[in-house]
PyMOL Python script that loads the backbone (N, CA, C, O; Angstrom):
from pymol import cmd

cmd.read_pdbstr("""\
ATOM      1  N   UNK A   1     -19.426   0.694  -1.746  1.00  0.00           N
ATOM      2  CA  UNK A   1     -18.109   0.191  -2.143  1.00  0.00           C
ATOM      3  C   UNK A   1     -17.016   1.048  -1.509  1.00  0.00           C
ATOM      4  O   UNK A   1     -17.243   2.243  -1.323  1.00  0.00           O
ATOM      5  N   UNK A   2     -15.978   0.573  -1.206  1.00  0.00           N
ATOM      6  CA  UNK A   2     -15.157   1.028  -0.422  1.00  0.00           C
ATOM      7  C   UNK A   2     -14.199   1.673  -1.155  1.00  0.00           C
ATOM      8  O   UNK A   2     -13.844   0.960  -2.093  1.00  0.00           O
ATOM      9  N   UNK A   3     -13.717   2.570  -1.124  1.00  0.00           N
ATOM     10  CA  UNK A   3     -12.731   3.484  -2.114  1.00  0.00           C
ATOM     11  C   UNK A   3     -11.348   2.654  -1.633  1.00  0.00           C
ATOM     12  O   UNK A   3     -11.150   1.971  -0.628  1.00  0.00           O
ATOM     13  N   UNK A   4     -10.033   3.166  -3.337  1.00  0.00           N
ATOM     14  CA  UNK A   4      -9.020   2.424  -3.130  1.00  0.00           C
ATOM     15  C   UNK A   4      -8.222   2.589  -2.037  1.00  0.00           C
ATOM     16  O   UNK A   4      -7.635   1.606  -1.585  1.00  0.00           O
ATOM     17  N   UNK A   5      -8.052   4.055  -1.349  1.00  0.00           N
ATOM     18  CA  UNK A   5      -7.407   4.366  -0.293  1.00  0.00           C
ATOM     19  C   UNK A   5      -7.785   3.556   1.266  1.00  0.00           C
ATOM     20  O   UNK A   5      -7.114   3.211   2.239  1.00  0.00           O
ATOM     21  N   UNK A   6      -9.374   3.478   0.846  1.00  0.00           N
ATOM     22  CA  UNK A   6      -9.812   2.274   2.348  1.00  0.00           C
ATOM     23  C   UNK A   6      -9.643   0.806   2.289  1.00  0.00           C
ATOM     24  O   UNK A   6      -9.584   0.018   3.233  1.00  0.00           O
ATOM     25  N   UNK A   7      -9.567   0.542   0.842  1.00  0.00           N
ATOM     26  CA  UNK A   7      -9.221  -1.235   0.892  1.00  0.00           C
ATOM     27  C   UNK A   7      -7.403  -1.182   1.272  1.00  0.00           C
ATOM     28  O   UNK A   7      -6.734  -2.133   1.676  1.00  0.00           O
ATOM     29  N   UNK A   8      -7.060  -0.180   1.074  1.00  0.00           N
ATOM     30  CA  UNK A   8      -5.266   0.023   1.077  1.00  0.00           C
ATOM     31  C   UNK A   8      -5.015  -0.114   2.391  1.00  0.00           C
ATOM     32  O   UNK A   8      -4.223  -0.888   2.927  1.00  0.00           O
ATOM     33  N   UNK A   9      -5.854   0.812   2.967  1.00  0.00           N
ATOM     34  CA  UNK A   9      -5.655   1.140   4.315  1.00  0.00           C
ATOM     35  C   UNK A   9      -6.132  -0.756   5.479  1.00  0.00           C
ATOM     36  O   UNK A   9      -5.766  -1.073   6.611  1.00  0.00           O
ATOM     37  N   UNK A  10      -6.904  -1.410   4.602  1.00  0.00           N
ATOM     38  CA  UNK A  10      -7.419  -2.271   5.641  1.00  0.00           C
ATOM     39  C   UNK A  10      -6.259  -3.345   5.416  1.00  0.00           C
ATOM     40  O   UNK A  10      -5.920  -4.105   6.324  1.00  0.00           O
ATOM     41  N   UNK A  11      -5.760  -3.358   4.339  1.00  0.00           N
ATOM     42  CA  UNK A  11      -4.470  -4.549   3.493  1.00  0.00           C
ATOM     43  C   UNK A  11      -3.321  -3.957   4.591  1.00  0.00           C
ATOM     44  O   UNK A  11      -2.697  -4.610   5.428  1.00  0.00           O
ATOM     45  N   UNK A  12      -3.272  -2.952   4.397  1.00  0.00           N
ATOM     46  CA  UNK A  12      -2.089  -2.565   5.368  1.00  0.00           C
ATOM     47  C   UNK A  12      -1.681  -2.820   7.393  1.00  0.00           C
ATOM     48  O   UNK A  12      -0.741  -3.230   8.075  1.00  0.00           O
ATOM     49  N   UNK A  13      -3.513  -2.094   7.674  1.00  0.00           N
ATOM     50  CA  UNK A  13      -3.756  -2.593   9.359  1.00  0.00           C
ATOM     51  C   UNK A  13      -3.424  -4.357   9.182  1.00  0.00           C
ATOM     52  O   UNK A  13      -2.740  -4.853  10.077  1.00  0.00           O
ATOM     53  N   UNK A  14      -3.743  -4.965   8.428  1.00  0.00           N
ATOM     54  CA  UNK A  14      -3.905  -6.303   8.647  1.00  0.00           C
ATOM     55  C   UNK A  14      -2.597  -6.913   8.594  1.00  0.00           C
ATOM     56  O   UNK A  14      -2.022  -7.396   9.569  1.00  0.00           O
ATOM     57  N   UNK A  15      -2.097  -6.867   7.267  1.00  0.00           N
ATOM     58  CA  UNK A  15      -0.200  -6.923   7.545  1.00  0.00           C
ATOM     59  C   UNK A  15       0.277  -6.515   8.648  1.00  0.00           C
ATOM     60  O   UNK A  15       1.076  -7.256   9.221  1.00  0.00           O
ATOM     61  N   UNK A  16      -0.024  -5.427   9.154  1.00  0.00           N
ATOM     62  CA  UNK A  16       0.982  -5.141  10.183  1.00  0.00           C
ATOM     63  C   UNK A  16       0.217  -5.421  11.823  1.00  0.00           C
ATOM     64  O   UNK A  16       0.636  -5.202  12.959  1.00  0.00           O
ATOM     65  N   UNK A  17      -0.762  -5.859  11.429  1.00  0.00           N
ATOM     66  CA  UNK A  17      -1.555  -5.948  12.742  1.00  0.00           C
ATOM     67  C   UNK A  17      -1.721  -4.930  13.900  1.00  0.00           C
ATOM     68  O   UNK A  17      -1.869  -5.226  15.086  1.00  0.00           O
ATOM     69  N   UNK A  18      -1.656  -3.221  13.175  1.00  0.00           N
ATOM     70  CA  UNK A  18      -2.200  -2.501  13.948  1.00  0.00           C
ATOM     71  C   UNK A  18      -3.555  -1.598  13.389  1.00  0.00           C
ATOM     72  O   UNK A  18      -3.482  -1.165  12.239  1.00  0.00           O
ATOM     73  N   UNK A  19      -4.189  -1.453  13.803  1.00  0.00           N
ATOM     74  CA  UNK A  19      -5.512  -0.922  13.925  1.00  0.00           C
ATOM     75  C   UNK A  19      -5.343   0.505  13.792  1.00  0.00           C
ATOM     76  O   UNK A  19      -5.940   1.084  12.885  1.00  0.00           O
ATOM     77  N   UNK A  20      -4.640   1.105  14.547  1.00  0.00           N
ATOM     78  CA  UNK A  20      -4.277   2.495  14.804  1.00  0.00           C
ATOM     79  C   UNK A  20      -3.970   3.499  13.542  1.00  0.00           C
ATOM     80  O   UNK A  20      -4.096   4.715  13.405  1.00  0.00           O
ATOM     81  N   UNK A  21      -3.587   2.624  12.826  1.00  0.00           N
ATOM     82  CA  UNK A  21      -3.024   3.336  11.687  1.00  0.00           C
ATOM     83  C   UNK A  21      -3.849   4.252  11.048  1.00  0.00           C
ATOM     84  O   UNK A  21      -5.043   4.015  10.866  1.00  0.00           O
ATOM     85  N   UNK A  22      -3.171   5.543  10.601  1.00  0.00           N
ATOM     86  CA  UNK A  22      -4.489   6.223   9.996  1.00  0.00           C
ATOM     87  C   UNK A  22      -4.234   6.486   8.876  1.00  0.00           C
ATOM     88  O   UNK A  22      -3.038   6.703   8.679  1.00  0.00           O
ATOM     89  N   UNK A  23      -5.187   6.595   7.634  1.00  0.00           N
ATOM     90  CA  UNK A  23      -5.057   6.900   5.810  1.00  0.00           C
ATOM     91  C   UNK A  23      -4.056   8.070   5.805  1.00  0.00           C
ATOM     92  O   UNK A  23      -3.640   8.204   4.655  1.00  0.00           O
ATOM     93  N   UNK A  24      -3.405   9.141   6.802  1.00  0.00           N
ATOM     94  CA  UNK A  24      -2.744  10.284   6.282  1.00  0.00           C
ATOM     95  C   UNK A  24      -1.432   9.804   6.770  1.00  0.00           C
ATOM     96  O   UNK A  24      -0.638  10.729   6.601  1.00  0.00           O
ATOM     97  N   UNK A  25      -0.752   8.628   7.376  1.00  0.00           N
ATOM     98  CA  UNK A  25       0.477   8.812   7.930  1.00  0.00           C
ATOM     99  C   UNK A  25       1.352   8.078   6.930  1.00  0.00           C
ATOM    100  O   UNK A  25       1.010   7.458   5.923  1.00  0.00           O
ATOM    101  N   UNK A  26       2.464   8.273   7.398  1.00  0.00           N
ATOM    102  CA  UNK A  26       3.984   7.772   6.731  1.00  0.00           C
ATOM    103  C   UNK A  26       4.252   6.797   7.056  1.00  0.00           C
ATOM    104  O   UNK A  26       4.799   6.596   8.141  1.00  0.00           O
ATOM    105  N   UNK A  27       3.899   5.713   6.069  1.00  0.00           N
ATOM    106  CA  UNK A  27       4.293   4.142   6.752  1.00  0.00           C
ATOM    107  C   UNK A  27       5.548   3.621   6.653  1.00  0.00           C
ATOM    108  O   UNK A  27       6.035   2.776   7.404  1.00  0.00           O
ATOM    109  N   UNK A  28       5.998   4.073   5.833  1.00  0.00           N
ATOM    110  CA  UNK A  28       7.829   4.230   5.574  1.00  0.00           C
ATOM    111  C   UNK A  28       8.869   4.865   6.940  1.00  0.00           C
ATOM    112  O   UNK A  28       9.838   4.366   7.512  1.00  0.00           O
ATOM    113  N   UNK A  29       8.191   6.100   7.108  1.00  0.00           N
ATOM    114  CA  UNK A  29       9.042   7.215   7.481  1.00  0.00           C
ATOM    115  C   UNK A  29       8.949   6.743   8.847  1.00  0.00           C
ATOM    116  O   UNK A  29       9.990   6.713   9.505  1.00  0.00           O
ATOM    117  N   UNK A  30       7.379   6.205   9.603  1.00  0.00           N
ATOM    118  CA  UNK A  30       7.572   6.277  10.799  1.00  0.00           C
ATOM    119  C   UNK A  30       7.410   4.528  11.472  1.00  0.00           C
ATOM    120  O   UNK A  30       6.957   4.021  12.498  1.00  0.00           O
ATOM    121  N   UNK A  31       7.967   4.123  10.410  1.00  0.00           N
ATOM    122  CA  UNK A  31       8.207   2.389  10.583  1.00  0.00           C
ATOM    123  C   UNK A  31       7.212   1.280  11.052  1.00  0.00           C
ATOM    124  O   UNK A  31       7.351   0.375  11.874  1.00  0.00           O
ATOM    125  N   UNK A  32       6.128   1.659  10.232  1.00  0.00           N
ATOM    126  CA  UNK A  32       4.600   0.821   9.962  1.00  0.00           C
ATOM    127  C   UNK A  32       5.107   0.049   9.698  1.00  0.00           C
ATOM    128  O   UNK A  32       5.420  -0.818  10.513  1.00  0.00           O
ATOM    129  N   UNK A  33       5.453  -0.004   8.328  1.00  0.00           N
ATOM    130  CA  UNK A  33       6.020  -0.777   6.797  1.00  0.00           C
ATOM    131  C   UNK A  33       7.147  -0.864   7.021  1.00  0.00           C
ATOM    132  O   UNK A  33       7.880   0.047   7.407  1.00  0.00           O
ATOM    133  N   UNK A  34       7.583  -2.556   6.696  1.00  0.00           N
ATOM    134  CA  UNK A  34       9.785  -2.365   6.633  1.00  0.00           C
ATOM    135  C   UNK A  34       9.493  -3.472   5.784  1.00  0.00           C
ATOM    136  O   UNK A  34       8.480  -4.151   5.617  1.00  0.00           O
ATOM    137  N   UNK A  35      10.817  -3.486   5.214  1.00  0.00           N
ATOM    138  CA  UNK A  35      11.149  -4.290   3.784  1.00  0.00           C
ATOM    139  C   UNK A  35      10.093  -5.558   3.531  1.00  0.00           C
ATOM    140  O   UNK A  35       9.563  -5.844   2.457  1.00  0.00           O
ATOM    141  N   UNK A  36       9.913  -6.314   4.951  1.00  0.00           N
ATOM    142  CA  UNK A  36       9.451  -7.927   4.281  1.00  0.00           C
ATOM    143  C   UNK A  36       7.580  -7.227   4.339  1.00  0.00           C
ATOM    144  O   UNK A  36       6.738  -7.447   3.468  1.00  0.00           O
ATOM    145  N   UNK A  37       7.357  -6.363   5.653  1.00  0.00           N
ATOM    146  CA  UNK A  37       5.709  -6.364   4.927  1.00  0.00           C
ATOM    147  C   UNK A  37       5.446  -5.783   3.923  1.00  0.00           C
ATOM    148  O   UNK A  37       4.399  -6.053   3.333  1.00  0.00           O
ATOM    149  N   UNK A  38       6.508  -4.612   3.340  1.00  0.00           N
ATOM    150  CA  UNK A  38       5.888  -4.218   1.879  1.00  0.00           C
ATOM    151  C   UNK A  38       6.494  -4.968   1.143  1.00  0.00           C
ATOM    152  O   UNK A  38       6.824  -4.257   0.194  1.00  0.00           O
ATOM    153  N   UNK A  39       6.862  -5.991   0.971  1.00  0.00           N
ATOM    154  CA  UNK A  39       6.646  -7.436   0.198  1.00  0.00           C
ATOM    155  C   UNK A  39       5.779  -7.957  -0.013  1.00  0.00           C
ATOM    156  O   UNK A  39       5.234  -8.246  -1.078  1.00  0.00           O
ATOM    157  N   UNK A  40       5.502  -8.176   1.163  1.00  0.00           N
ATOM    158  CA  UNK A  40       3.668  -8.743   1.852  1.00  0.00           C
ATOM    159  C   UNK A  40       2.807  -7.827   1.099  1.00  0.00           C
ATOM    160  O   UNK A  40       2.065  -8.302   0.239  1.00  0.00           O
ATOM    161  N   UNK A  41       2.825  -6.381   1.359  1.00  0.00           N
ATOM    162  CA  UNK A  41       1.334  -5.807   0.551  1.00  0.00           C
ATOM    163  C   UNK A  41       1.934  -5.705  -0.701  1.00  0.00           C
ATOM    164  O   UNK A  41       1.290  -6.633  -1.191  1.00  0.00           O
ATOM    165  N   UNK A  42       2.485  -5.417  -1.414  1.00  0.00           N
ATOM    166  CA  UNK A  42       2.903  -5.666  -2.496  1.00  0.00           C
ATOM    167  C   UNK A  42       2.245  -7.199  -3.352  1.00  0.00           C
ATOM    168  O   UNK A  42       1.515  -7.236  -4.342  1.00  0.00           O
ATOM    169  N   UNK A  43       2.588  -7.892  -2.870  1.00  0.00           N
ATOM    170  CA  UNK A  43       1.753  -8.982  -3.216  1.00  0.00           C
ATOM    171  C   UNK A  43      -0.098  -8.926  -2.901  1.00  0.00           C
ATOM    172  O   UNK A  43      -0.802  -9.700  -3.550  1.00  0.00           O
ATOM    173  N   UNK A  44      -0.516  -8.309  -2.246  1.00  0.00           N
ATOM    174  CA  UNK A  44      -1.655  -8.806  -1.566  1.00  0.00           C
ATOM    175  C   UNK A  44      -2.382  -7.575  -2.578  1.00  0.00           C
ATOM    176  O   UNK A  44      -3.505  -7.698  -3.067  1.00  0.00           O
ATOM    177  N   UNK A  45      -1.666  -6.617  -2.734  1.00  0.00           N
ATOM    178  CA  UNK A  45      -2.404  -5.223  -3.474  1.00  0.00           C
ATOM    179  C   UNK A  45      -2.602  -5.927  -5.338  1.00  0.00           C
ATOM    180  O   UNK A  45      -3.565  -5.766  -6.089  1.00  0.00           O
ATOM    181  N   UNK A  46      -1.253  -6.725  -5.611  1.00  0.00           N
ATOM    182  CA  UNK A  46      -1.367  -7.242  -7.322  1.00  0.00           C
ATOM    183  C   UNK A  46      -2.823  -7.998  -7.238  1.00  0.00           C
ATOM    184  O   UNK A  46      -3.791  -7.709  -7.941  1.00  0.00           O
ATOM    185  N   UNK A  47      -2.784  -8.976  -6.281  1.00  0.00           N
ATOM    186  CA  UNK A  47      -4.082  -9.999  -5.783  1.00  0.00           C
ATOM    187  C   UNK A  47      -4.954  -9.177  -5.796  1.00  0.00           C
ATOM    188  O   UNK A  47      -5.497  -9.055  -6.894  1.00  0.00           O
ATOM    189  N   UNK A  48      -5.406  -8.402  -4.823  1.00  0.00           N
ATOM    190  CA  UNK A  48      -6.636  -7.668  -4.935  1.00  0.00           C
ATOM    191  C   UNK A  48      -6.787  -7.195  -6.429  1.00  0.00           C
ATOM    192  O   UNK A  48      -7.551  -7.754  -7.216  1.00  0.00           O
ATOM    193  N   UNK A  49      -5.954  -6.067  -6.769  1.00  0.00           N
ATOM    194  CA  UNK A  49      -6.414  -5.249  -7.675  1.00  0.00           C
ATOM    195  C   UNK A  49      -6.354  -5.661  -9.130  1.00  0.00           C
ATOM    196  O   UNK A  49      -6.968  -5.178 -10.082  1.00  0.00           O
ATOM    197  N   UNK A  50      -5.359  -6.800  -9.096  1.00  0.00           N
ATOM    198  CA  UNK A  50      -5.531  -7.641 -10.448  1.00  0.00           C
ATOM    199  C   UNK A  50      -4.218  -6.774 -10.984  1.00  0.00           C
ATOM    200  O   UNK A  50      -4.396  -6.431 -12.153  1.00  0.00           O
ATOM    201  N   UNK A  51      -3.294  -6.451 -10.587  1.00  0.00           N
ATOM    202  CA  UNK A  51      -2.025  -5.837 -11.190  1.00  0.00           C
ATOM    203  C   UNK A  51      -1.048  -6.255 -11.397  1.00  0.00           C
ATOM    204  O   UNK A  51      -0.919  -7.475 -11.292  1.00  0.00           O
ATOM    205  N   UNK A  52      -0.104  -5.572 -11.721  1.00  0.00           N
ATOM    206  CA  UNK A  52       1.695  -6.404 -11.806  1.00  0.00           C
ATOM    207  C   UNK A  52       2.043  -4.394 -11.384  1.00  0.00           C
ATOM    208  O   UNK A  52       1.521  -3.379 -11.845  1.00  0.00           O
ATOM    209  N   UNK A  53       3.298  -4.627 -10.179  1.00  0.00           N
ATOM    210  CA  UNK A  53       3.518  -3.677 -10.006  1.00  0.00           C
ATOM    211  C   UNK A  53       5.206  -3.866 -10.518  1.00  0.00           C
ATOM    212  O   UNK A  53       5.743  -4.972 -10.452  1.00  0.00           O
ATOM    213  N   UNK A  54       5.906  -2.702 -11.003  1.00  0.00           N
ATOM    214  CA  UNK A  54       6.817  -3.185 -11.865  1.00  0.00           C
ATOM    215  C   UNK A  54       8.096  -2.744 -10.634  1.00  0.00           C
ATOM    216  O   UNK A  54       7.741  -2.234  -9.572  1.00  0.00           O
ATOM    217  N   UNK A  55       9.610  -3.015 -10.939  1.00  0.00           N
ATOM    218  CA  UNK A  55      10.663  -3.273 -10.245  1.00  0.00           C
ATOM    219  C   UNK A  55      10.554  -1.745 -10.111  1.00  0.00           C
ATOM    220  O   UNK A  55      10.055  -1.377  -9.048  1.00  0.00           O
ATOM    221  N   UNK A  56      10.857  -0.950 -10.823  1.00  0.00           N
ATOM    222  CA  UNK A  56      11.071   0.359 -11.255  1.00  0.00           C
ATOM    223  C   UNK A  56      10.280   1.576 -10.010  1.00  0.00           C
ATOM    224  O   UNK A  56      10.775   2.488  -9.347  1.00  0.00           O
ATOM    225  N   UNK A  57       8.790   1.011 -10.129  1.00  0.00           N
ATOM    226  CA  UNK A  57       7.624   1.833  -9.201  1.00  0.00           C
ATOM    227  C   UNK A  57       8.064   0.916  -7.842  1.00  0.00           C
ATOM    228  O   UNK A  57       7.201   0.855  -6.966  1.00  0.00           O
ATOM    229  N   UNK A  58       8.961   0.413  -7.670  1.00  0.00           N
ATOM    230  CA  UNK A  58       9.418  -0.110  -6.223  1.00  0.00           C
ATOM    231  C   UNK A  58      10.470   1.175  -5.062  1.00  0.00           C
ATOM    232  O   UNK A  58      11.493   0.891  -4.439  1.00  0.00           O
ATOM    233  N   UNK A  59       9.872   2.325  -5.102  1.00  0.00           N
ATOM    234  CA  UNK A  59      10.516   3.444  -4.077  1.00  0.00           C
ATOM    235  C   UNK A  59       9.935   4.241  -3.283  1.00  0.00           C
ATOM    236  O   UNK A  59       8.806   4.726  -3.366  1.00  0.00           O
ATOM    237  N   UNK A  60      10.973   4.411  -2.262  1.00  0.00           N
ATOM    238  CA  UNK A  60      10.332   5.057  -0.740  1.00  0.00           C
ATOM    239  C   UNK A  60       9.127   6.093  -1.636  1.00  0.00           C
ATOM    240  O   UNK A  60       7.934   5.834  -1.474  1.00  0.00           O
ATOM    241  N   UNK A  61       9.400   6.860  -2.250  1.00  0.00           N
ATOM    242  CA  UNK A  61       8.327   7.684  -2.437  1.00  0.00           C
ATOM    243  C   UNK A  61       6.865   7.575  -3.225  1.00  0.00           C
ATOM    244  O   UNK A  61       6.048   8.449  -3.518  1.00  0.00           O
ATOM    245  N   UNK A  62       6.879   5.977  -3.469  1.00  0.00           N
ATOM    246  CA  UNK A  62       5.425   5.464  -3.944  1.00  0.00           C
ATOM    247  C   UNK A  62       4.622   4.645  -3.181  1.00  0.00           C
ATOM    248  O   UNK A  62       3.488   4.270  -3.478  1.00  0.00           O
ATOM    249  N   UNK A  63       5.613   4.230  -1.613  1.00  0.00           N
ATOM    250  CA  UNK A  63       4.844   3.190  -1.188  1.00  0.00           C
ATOM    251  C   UNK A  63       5.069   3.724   0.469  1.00  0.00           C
ATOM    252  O   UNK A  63       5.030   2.882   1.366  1.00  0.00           O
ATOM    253  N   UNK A  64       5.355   5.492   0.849  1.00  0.00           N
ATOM    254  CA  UNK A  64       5.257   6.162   2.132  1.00  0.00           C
ATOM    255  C   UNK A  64       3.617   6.304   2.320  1.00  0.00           C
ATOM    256  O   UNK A  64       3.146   5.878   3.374  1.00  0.00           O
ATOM    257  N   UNK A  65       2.908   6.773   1.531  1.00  0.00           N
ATOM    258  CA  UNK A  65       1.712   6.953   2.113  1.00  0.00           C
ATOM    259  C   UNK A  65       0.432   6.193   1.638  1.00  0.00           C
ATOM    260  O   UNK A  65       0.717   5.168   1.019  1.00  0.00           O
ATOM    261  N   UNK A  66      -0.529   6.366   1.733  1.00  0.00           N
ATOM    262  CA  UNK A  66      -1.574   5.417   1.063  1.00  0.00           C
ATOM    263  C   UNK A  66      -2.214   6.287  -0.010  1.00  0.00           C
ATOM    264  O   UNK A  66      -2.574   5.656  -1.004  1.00  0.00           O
ATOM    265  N   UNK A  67      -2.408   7.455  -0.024  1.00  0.00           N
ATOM    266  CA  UNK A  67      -2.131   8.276  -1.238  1.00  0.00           C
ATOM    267  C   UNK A  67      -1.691   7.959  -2.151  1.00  0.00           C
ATOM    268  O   UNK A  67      -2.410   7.756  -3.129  1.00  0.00           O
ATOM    269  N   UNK A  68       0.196   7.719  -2.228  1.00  0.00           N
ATOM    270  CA  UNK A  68       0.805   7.038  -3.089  1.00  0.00           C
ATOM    271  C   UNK A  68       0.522   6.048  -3.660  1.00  0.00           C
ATOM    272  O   UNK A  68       0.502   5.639  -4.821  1.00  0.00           O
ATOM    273  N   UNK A  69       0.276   5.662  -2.584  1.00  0.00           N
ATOM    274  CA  UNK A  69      -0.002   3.332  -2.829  1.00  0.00           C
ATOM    275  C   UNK A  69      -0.741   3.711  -4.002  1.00  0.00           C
ATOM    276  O   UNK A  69      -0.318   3.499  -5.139  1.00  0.00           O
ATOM    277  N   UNK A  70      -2.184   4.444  -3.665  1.00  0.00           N
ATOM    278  CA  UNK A  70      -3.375   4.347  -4.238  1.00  0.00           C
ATOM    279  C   UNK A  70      -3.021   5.519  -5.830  1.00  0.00           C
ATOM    280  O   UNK A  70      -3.596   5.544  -6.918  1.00  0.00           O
ATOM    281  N   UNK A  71      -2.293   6.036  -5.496  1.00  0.00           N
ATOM    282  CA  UNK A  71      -1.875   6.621  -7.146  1.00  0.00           C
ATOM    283  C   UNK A  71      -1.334   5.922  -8.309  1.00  0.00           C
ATOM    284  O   UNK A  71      -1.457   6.229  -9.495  1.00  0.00           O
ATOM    285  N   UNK A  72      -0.754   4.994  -7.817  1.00  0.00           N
ATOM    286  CA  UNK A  72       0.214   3.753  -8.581  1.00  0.00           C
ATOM    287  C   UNK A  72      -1.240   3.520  -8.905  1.00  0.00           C
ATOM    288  O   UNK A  72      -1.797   4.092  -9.842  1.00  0.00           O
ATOM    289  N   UNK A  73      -1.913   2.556  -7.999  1.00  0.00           N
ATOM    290  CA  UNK A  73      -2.845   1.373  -8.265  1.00  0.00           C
ATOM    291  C   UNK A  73      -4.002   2.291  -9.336  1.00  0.00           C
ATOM    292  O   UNK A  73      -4.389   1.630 -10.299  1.00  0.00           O
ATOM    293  N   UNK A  74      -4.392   3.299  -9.264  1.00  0.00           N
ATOM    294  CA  UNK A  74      -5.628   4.418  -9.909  1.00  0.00           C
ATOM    295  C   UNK A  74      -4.943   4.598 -11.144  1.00  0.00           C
ATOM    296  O   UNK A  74      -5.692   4.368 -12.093  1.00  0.00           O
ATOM    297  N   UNK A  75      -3.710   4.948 -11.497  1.00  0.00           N
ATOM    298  CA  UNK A  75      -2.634   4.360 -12.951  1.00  0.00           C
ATOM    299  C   UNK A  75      -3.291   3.263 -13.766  1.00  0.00           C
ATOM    300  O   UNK A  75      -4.050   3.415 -14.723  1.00  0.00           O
ATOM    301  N   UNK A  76      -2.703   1.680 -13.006  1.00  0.00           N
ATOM    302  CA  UNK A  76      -2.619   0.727 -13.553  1.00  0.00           C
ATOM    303  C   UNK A  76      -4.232   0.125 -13.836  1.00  0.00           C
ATOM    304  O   UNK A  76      -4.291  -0.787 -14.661  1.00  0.00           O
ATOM    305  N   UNK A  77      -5.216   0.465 -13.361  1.00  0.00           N
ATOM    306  CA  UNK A  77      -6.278  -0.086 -13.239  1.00  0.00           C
ATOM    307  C   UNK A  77      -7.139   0.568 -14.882  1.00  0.00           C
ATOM    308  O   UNK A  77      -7.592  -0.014 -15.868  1.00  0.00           O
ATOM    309  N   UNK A  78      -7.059   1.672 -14.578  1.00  0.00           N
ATOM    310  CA  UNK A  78      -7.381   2.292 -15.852  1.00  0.00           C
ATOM    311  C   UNK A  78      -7.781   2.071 -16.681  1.00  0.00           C
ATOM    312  O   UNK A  78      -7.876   2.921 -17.567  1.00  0.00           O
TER     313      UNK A  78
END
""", "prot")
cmd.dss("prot")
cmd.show_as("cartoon", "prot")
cmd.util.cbc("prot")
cmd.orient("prot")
């Protein structure tokens, strides 16, 4: 089974359609991710993981790395 940081990581290459991407970088900071695809995973992460992510946990500093992503989601699953 694939840990949450690698299903994050494959939701993410696929939105953005690069491959390259690696689990330690800044998808925010170094412009992976911009407003409409973390819309896109935002939606695709509630789908997978069976969540509601709330207005509030919507900031640069929960959704820069996949770390983050995956700290929110390791929260709500619980």
């Amino acid at each position: 089974m694939k840990t949450i940081e690698e299903q994050i990581l494959k939701i993410v290459k696929s939105i953005t359609q690069n491959e390259t991407i690696e689990i330690n970088q800044n998808l925010l900071d170094e412009g992976i991710l911009d407003s409409l695809t973390t819309i896109e995973l935002i939606a695709k992460l509630e789908e997978q993981f069976k969540i509601n992510i709330e207005n509030d946990e919507l900031n640069h500093e929960n959704f820069n790395t996949i770390s983050s992503i995956s700290s929110i989601i390791k929260k709500k699953i619980r």
